[in-house]
LUMROKOL-804329 format. One record per atom (N, C-alpha, C): residue in one letter; x, y, z; atom name. Coordinates in steps of 0.05 Angstrom, whole numbers, m for minus. Example, Ala and Ser with C-alpha at 12.3 -4.5 7.8 and 13.67 -1.06 7.14 Angstrom:
<site><rest>a</rest><X>264</X><Y>m114</Y><Z>156</Z><atom>N</atom></site>
<site><rest>a</rest><X>246</X><Y>m90</Y><Z>156</Z><atom>CA</atom></site>
<site><rest>a</rest><X>264</X><Y>m66</Y><Z>156</Z><atom>C</atom></site>
<site><rest>s</rest><X>257</X><Y>m45</Y><Z>142</Z><atom>N</atom></site>
<site><rest>s</rest><X>273</X><Y>m21</Y><Z>143</Z><atom>CA</atom></site>
<site><rest>s</rest><X>258</X><Y>1</Y><Z>157</Z><atom>C</atom></site>
REM end
This chain:
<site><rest>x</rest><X>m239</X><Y>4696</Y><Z>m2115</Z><atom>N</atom></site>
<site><rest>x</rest><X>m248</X><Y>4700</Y><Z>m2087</Z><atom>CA</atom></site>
<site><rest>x</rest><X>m224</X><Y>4695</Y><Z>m2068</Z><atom>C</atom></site>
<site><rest>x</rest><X>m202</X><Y>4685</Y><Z>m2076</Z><atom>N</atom></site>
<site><rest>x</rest><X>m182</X><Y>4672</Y><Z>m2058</Z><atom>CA</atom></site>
<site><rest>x</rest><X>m173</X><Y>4706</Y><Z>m2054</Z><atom>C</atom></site>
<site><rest>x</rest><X>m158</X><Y>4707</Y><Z>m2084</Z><atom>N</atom></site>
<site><rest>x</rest><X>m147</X><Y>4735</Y><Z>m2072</Z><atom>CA</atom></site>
<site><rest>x</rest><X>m158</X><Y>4752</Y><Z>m2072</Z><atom>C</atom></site>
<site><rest>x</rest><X>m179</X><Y>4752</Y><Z>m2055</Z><atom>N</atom></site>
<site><rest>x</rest><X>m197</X><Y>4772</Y><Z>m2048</Z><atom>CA</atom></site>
<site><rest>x</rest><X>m197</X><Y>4766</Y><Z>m2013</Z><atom>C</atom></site>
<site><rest>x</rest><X>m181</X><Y>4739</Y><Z>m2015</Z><atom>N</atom></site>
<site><rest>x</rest><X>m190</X><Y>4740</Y><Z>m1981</Z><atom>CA</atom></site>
<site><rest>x</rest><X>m222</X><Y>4730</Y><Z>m1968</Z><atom>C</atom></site>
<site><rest>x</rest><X>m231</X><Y>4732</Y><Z>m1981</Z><atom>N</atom></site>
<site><rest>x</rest><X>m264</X><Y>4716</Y><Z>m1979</Z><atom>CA</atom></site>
<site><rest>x</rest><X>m269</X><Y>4686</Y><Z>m1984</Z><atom>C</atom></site>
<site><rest>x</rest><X>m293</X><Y>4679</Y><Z>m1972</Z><atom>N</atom></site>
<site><rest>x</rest><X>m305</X><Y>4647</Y><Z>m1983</Z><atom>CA</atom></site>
<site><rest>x</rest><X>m325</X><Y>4657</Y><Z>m1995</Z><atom>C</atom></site>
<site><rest>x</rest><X>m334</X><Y>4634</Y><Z>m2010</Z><atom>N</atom></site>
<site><rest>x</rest><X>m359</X><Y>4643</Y><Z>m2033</Z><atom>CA</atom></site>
<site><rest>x</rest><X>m377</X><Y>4600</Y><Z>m2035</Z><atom>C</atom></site>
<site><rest>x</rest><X>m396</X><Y>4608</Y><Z>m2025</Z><atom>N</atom></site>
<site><rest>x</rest><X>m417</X><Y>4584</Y><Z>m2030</Z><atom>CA</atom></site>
<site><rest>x</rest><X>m393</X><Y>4563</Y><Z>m2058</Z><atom>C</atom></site>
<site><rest>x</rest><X>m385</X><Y>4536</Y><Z>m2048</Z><atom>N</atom></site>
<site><rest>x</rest><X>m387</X><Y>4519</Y><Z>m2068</Z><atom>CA</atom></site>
<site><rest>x</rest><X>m350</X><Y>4512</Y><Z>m2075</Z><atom>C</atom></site>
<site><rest>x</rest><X>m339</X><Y>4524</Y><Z>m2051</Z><atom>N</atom></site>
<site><rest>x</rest><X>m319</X><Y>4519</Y><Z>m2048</Z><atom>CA</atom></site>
<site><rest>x</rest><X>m307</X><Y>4502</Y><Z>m2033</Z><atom>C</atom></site>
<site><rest>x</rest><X>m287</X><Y>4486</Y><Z>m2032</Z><atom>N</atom></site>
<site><rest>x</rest><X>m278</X><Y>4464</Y><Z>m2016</Z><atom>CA</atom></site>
<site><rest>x</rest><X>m261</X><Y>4470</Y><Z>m1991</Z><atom>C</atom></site>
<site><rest>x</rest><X>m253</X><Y>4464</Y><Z>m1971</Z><atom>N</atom></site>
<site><rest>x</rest><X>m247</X><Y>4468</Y><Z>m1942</Z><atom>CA</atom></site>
<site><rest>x</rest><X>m220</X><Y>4477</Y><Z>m1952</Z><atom>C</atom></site>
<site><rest>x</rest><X>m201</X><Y>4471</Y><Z>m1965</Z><atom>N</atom></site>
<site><rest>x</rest><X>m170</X><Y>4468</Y><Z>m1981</Z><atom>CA</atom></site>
<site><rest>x</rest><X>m176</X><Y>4499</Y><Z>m1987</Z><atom>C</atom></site>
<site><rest>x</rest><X>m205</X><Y>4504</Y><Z>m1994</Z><atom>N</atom></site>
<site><rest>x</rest><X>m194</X><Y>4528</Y><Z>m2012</Z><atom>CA</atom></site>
<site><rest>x</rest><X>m207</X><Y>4557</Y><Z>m1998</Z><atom>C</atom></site>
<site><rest>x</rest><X>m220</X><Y>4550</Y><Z>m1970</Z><atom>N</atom></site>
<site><rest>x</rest><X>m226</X><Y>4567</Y><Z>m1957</Z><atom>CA</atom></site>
<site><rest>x</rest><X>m206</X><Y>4577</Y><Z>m1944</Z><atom>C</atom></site>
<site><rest>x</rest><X>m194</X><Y>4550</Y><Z>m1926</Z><atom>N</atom></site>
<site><rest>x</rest><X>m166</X><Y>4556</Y><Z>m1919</Z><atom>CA</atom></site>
<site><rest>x</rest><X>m144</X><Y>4576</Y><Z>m1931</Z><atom>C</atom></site>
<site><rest>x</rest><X>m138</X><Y>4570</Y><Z>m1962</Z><atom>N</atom></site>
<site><rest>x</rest><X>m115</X><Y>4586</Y><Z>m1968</Z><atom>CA</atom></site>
<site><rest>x</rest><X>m133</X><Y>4619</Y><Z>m1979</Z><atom>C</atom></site>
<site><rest>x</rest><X>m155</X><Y>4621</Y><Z>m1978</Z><atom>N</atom></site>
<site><rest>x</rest><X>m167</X><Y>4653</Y><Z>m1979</Z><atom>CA</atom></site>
<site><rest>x</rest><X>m166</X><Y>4665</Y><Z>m1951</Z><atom>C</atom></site>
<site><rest>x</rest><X>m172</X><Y>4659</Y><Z>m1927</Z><atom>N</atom></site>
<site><rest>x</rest><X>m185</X><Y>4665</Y><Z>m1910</Z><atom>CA</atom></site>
<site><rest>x</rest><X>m161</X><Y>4652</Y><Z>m1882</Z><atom>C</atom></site>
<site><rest>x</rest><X>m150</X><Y>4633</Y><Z>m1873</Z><atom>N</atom></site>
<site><rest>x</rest><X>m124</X><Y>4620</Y><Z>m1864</Z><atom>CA</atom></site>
<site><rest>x</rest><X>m148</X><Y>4609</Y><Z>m1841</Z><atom>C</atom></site>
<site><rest>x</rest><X>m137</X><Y>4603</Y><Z>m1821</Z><atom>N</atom></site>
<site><rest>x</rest><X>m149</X><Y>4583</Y><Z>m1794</Z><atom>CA</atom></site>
<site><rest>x</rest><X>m169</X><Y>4594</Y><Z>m1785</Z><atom>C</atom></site>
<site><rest>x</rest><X>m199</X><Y>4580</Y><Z>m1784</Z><atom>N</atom></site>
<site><rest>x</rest><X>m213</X><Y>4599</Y><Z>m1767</Z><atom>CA</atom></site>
<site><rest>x</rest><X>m211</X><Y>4604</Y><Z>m1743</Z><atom>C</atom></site>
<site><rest>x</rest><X>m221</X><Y>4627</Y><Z>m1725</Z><atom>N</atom></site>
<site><rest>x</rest><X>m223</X><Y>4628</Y><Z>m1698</Z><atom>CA</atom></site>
<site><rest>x</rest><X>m241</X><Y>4603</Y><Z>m1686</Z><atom>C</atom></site>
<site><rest>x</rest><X>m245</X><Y>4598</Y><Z>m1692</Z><atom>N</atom></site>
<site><rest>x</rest><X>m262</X><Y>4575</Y><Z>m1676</Z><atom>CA</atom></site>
<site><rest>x</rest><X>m281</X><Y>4554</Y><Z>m1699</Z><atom>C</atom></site>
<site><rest>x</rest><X>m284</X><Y>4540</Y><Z>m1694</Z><atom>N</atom></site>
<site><rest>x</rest><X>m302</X><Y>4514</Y><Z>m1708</Z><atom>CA</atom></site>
<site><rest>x</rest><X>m328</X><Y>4504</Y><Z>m1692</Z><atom>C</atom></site>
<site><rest>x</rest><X>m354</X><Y>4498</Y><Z>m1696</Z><atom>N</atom></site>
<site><rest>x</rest><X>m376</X><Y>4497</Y><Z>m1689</Z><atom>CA</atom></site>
<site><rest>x</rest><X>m387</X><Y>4472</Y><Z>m1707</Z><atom>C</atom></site>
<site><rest>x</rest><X>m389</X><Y>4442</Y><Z>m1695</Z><atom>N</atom></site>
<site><rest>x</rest><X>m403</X><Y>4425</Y><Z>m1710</Z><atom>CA</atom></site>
<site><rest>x</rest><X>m427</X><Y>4427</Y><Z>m1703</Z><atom>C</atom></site>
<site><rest>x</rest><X>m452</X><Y>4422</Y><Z>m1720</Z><atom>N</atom></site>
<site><rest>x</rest><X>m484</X><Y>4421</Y><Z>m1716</Z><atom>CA</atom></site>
<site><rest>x</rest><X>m494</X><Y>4401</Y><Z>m1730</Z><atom>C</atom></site>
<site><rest>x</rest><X>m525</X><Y>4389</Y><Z>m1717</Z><atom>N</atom></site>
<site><rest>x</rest><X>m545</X><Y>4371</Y><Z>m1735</Z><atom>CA</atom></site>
<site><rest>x</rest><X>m571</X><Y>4390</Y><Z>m1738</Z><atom>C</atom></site>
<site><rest>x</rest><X>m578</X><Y>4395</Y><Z>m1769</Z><atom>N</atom></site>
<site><rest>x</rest><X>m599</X><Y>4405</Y><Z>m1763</Z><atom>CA</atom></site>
<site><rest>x</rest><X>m621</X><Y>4389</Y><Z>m1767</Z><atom>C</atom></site>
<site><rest>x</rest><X>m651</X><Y>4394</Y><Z>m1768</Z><atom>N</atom></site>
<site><rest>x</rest><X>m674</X><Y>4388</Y><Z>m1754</Z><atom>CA</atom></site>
<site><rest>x</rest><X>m675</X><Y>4358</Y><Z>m1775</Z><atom>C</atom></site>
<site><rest>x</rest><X>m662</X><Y>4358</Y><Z>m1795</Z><atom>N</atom></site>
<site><rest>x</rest><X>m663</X><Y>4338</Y><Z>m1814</Z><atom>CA</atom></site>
<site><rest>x</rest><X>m642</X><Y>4313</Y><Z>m1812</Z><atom>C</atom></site>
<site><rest>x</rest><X>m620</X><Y>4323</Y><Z>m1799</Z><atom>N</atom></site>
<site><rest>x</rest><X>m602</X><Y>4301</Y><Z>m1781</Z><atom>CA</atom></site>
<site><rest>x</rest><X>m578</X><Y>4304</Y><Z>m1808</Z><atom>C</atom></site>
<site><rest>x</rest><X>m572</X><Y>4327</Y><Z>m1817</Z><atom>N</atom></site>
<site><rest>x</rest><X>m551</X><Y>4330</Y><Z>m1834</Z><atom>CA</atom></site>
<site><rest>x</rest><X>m538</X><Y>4334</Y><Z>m1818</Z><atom>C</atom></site>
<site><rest>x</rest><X>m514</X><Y>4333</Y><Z>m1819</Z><atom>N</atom></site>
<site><rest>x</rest><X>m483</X><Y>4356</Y><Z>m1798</Z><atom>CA</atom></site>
<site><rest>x</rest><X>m479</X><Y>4375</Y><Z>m1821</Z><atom>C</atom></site>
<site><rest>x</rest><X>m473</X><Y>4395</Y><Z>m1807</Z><atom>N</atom></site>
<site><rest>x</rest><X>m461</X><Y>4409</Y><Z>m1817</Z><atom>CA</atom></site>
<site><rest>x</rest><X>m430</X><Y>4418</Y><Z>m1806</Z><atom>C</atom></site>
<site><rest>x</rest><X>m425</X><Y>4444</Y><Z>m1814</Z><atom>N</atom></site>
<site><rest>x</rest><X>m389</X><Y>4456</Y><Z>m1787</Z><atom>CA</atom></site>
<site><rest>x</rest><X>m388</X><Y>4483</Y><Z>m1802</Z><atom>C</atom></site>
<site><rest>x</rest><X>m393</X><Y>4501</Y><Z>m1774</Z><atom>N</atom></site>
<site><rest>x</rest><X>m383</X><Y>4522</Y><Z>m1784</Z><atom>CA</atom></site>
<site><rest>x</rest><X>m365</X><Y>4541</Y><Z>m1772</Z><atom>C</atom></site>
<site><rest>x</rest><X>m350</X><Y>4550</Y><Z>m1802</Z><atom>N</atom></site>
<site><rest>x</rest><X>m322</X><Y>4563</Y><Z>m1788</Z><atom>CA</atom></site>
<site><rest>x</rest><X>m331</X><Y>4594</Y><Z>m1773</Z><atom>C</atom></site>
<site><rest>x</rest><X>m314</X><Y>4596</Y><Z>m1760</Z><atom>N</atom></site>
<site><rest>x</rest><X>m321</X><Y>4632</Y><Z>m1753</Z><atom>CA</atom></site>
<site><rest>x</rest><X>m302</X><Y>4650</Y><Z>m1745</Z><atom>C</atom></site>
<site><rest>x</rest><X>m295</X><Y>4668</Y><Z>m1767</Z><atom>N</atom></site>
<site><rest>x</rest><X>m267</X><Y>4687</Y><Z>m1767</Z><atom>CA</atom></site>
<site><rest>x</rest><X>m285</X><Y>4713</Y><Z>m1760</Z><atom>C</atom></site>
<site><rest>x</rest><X>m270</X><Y>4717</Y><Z>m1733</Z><atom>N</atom></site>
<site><rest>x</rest><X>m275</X><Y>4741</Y><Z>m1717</Z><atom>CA</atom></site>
<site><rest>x</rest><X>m284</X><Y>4742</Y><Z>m1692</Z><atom>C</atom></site>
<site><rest>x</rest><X>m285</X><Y>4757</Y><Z>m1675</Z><atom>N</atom></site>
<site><rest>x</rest><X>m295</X><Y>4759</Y><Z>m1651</Z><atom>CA</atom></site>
<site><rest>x</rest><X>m331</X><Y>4776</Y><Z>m1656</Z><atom>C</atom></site>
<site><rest>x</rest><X>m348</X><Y>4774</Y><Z>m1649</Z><atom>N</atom></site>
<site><rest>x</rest><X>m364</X><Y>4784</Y><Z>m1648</Z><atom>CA</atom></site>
<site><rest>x</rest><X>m367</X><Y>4813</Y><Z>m1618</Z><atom>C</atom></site>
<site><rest>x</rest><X>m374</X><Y>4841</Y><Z>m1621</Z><atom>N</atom></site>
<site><rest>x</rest><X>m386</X><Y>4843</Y><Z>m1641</Z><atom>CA</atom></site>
<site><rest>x</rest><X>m374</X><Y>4860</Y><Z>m1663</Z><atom>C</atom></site>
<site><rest>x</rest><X>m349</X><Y>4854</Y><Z>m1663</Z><atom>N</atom></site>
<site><rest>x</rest><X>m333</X><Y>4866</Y><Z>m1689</Z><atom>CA</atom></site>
<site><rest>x</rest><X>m341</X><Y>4843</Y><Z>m1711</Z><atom>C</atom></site>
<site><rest>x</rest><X>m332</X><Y>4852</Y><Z>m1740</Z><atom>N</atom></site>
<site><rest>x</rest><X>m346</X><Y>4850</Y><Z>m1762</Z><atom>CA</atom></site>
<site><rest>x</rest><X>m329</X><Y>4813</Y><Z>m1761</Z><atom>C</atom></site>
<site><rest>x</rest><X>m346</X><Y>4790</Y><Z>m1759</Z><atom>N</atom></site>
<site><rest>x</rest><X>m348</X><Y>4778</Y><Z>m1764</Z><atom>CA</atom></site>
<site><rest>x</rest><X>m358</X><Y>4750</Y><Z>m1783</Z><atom>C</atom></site>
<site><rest>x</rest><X>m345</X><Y>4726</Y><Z>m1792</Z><atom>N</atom></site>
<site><rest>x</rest><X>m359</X><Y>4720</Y><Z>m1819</Z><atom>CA</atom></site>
<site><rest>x</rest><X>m358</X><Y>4688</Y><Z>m1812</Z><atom>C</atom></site>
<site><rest>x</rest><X>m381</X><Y>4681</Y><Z>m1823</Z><atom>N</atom></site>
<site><rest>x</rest><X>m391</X><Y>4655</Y><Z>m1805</Z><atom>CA</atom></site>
<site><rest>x</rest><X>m390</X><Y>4635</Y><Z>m1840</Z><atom>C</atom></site>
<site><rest>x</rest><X>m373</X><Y>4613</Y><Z>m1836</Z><atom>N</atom></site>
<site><rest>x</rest><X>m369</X><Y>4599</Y><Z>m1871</Z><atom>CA</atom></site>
<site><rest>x</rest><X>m391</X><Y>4566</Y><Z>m1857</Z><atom>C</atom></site>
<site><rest>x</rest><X>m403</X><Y>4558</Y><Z>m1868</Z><atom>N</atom></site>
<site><rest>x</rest><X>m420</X><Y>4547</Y><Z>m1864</Z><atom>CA</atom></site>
<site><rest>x</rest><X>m416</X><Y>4522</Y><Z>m1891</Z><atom>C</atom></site>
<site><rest>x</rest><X>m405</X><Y>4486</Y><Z>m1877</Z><atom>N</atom></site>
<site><rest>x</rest><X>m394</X><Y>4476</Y><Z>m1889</Z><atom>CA</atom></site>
<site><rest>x</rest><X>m413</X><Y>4446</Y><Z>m1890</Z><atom>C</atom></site>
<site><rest>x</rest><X>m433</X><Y>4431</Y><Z>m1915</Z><atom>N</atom></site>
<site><rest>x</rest><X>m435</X><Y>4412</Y><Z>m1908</Z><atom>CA</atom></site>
<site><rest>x</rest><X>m418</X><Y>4383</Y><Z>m1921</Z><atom>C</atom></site>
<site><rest>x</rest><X>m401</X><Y>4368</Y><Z>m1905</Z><atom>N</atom></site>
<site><rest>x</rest><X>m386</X><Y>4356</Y><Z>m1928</Z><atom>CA</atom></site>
<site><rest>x</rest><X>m367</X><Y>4374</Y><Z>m1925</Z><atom>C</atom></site>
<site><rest>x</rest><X>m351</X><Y>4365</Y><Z>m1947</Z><atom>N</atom></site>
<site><rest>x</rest><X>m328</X><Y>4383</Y><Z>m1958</Z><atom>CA</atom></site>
<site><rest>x</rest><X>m346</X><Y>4414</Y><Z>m1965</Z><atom>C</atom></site>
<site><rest>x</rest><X>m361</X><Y>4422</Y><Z>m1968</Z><atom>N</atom></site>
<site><rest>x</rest><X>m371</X><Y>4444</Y><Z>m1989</Z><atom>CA</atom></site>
<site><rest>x</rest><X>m383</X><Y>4468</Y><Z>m1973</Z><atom>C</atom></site>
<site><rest>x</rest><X>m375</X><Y>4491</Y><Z>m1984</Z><atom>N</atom></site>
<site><rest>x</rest><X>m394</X><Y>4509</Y><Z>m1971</Z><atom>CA</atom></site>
<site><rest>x</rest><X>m422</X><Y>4515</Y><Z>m1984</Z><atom>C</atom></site>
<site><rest>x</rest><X>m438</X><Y>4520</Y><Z>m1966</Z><atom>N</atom></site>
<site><rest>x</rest><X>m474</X><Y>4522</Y><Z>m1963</Z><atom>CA</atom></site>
<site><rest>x</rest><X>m467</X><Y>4546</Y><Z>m1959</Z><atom>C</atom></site>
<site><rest>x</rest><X>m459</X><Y>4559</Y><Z>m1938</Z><atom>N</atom></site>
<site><rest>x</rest><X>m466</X><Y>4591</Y><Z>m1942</Z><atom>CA</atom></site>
<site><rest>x</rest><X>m450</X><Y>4604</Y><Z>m1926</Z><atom>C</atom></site>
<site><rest>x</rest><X>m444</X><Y>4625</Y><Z>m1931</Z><atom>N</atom></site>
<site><rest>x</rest><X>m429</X><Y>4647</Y><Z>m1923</Z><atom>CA</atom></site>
<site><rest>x</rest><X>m442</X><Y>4672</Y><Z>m1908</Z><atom>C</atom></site>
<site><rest>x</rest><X>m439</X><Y>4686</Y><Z>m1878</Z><atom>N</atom></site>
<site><rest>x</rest><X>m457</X><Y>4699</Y><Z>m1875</Z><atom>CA</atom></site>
<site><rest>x</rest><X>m444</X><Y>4717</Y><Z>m1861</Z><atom>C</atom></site>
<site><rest>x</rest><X>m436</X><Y>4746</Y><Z>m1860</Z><atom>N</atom></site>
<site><rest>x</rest><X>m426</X><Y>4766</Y><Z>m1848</Z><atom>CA</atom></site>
<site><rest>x</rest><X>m439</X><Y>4788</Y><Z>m1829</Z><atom>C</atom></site>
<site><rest>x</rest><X>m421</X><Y>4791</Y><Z>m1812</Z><atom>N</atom></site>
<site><rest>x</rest><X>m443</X><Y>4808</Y><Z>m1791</Z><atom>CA</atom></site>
<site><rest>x</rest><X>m416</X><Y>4826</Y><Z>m1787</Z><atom>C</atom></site>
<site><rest>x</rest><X>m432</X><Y>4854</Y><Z>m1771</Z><atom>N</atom></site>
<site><rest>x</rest><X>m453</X><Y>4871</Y><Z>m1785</Z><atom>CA</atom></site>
<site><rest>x</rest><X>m442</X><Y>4867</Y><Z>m1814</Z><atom>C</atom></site>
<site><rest>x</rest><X>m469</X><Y>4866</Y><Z>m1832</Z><atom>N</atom></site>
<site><rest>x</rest><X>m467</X><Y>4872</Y><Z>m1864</Z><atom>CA</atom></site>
<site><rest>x</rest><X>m467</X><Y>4895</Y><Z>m1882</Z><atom>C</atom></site>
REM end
């Protein structure tokens, strides 16, 4: 996945970094259960943008727009 340039669920922050480089912006959240989460987001919307979704060190999910 690295050299592919992509994140993939279950990867660590170290290794999103060297696939994908700095995100455009960072977004911390609590959701309804009082976890934090942070998520990265490479792109401007509404060009094709991709939202890495981190709890902990780890990715939860990866989500691209338009898909």
């Amino acid at each position: 996945a690295i050299q592919e340039r992509r994140a993939v669920v279950g990867m660590d922050r170290e290794m999103v970094l060297a696939a994908m480089g700095k995100p455009a912006k960072k977004v911390r959240e609590k959701d309804i259960d009082g976890m934090e989460t942070e998520d990265w987001i490479y792109g401007h919307p509404p060009a094709a943008t991709v939202f890495v979704k981190f709890a902990g060190d780890k990715v939860i999910s990866v989500k691209e727009f338009p898909n």
